[in-house]
VOTI-290799 format. One record per residue: x, y, z of N, C-alpha, C, O, CB in turn; residue in three letters; residue number from 0. Coordinates in steps of 0.1 Angstrom, whole numbers, plus 5000, padded with zeros to 4 digits. Each point is the difference from the previous one (the first is absolute). Glycine has a CB too. Example, Ala and Ser with C-alpha at 12.3 -4.5 7.8 and 13.67 -1.06 7.14 Angstrom:
[[5132, 4943, 5078], [4991, 5012, 5000], [5009, 5012, 5000], [5010, 5000, 5007], [4971, 4988, 5005], ALA, 0]
[[5015, 5023, 4981], [5009, 5011, 5000], [4992, 5011, 5008], [5005, 5011, 5001], [5007, 4983, 4977], SER, 1]
//
This chain:
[[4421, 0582, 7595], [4994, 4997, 5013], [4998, 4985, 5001], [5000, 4994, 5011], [4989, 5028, 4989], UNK, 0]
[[5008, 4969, 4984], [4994, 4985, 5002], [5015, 4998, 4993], [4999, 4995, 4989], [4968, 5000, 5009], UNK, 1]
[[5045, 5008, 5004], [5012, 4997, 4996], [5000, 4981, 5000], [5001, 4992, 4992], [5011, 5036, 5019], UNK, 2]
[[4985, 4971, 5003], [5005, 4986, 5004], [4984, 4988, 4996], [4998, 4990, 5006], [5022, 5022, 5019], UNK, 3]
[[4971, 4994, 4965], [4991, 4995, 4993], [5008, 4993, 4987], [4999, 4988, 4996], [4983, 5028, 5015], UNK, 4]
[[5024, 4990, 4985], [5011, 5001, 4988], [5008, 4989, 4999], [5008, 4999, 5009], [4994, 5023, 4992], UNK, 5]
[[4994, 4968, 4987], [5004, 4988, 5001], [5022, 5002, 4993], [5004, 5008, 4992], [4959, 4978, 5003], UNK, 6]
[[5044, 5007, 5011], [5013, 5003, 5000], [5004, 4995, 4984], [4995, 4989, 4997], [5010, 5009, 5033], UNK, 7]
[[5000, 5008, 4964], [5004, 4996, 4985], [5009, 4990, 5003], [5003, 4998, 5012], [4996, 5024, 4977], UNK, 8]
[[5009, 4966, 4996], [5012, 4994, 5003], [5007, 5006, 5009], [5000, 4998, 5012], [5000, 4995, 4971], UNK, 9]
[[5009, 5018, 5005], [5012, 5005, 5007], [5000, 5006, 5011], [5012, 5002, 5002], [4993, 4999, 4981], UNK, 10]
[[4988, 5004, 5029], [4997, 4998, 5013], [5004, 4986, 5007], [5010, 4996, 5006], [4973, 5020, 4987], UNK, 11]
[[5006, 4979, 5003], [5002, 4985, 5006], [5015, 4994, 4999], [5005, 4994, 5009], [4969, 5000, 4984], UNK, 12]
[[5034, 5009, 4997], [5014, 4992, 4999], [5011, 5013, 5008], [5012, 5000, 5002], [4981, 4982, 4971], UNK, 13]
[[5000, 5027, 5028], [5008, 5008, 5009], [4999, 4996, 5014], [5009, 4999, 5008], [4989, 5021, 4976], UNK, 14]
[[4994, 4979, 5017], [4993, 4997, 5013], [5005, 4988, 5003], [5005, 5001, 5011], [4975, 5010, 4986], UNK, 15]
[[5022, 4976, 5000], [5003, 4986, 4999], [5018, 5001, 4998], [5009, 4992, 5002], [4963, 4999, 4987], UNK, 16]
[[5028, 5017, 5007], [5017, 5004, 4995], [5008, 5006, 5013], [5012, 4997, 5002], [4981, 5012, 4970], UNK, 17]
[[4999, 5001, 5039], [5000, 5005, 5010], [5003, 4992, 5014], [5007, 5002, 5010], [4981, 5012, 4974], UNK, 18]
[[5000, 4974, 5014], [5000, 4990, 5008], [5010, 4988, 5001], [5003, 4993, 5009], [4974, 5013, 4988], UNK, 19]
[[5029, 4994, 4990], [5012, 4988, 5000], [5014, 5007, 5003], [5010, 4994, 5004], [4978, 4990, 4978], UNK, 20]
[[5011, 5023, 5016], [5013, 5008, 5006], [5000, 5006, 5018], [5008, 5004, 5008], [4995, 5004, 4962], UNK, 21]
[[4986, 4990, 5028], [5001, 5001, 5018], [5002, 4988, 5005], [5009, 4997, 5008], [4976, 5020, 4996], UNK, 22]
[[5004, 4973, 4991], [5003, 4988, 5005], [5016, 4996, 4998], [5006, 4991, 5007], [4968, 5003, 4988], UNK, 23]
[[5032, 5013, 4996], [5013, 4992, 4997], [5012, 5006, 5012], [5010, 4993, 5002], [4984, 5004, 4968], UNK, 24]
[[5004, 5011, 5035], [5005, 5013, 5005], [4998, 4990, 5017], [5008, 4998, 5009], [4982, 5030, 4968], UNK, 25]
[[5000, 4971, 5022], [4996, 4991, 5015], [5006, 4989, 5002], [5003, 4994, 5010], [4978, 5014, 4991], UNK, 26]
[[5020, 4988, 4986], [5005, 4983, 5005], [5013, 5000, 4995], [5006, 4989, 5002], [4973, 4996, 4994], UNK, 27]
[[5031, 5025, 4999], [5010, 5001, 5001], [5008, 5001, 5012], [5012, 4998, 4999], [4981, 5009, 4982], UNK, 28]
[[5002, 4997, 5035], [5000, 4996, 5008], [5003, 4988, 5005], [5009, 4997, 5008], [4982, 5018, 4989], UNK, 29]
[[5003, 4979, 4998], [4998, 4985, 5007], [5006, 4988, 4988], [5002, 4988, 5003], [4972, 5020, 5013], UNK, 30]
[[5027, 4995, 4976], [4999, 4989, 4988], [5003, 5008, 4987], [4993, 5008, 4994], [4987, 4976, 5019], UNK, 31]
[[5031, 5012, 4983], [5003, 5009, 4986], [4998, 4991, 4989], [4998, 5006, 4990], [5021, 5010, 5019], UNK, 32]
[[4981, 4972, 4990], [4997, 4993, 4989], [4984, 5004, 4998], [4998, 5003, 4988], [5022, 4979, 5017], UNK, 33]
[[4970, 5018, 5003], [4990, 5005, 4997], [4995, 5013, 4999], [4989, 5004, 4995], [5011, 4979, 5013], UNK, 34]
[[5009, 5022, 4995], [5005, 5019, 5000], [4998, 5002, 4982], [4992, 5007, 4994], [5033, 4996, 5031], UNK, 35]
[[4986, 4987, 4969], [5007, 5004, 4988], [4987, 4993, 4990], [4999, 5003, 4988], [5032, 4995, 5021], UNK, 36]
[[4961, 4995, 4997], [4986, 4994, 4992], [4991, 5010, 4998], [5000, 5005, 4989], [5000, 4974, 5023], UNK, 37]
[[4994, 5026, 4998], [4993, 5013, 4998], [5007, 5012, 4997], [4995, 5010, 5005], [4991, 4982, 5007], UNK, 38]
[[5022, 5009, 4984], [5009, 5010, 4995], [5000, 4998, 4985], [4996, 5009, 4993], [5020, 4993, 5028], UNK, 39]
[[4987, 4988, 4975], [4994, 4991, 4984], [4988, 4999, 4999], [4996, 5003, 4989], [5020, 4981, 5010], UNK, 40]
[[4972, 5013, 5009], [4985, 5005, 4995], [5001, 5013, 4997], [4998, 5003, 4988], [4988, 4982, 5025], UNK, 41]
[[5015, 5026, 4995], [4999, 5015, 4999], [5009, 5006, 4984], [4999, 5011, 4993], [4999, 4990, 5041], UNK, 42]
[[5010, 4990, 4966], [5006, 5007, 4987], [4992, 4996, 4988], [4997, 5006, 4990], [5026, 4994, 5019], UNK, 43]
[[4972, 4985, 4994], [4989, 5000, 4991], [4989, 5005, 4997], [4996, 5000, 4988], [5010, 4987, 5015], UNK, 44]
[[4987, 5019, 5006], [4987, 5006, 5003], [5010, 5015, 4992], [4994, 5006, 4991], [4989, 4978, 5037], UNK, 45]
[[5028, 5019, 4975], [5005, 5012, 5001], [4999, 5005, 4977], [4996, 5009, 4993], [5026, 4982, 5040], UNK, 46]
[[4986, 4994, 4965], [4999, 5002, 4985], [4986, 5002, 4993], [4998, 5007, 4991], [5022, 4980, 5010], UNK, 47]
[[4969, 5003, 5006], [4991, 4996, 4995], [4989, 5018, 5000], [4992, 5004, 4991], [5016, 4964, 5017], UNK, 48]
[[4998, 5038, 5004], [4997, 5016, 4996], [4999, 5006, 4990], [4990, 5004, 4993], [5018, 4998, 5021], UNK, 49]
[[5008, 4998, 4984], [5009, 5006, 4993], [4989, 5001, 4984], [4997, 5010, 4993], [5030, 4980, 5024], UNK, 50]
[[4969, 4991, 4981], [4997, 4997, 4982], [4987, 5008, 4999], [4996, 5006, 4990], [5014, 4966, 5006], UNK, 51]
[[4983, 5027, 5020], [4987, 5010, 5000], [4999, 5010, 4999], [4989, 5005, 4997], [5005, 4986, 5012], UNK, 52]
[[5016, 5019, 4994], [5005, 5011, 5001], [5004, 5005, 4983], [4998, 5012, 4997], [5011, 4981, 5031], UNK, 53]
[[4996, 4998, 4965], [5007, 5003, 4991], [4986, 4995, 4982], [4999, 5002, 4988], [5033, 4994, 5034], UNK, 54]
[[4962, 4998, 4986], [4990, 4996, 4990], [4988, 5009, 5003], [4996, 5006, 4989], [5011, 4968, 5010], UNK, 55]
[[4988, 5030, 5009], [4994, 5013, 5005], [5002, 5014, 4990], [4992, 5009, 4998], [5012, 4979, 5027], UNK, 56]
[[5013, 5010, 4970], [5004, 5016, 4993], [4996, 5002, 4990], [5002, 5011, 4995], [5015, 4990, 5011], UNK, 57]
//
């Protein structure tokens, strides 16, 4: 019921932030692919940086 009381863990947050750069990248690939291909390179970062949380977590 107080779901959204519930403070968001890391790995949330980098899913979440991981979610947002690939849209953003997705949008400005439209308009501008050199900046397309930038946030496409943050999101893989954010993407790995999961992954070590993901895998240090096991």
């Amino acid at each position: 019921m107080f779901g959204w009381l519930k403070p968001k863990s890391q790995e949330e947050k980098l899913e979440a932030l991981y979610k947002q750069k690939l849209q953003e990248a997705f949008d400005l690939s439209k308009v501008n692919r050199a900046k397309s291909d930038l946030k496409t390179a943050e999101a893989e970062a954010i993407a790995q940086e999961l992954e070590a949380l993901r895998n240090a977590s096991k």
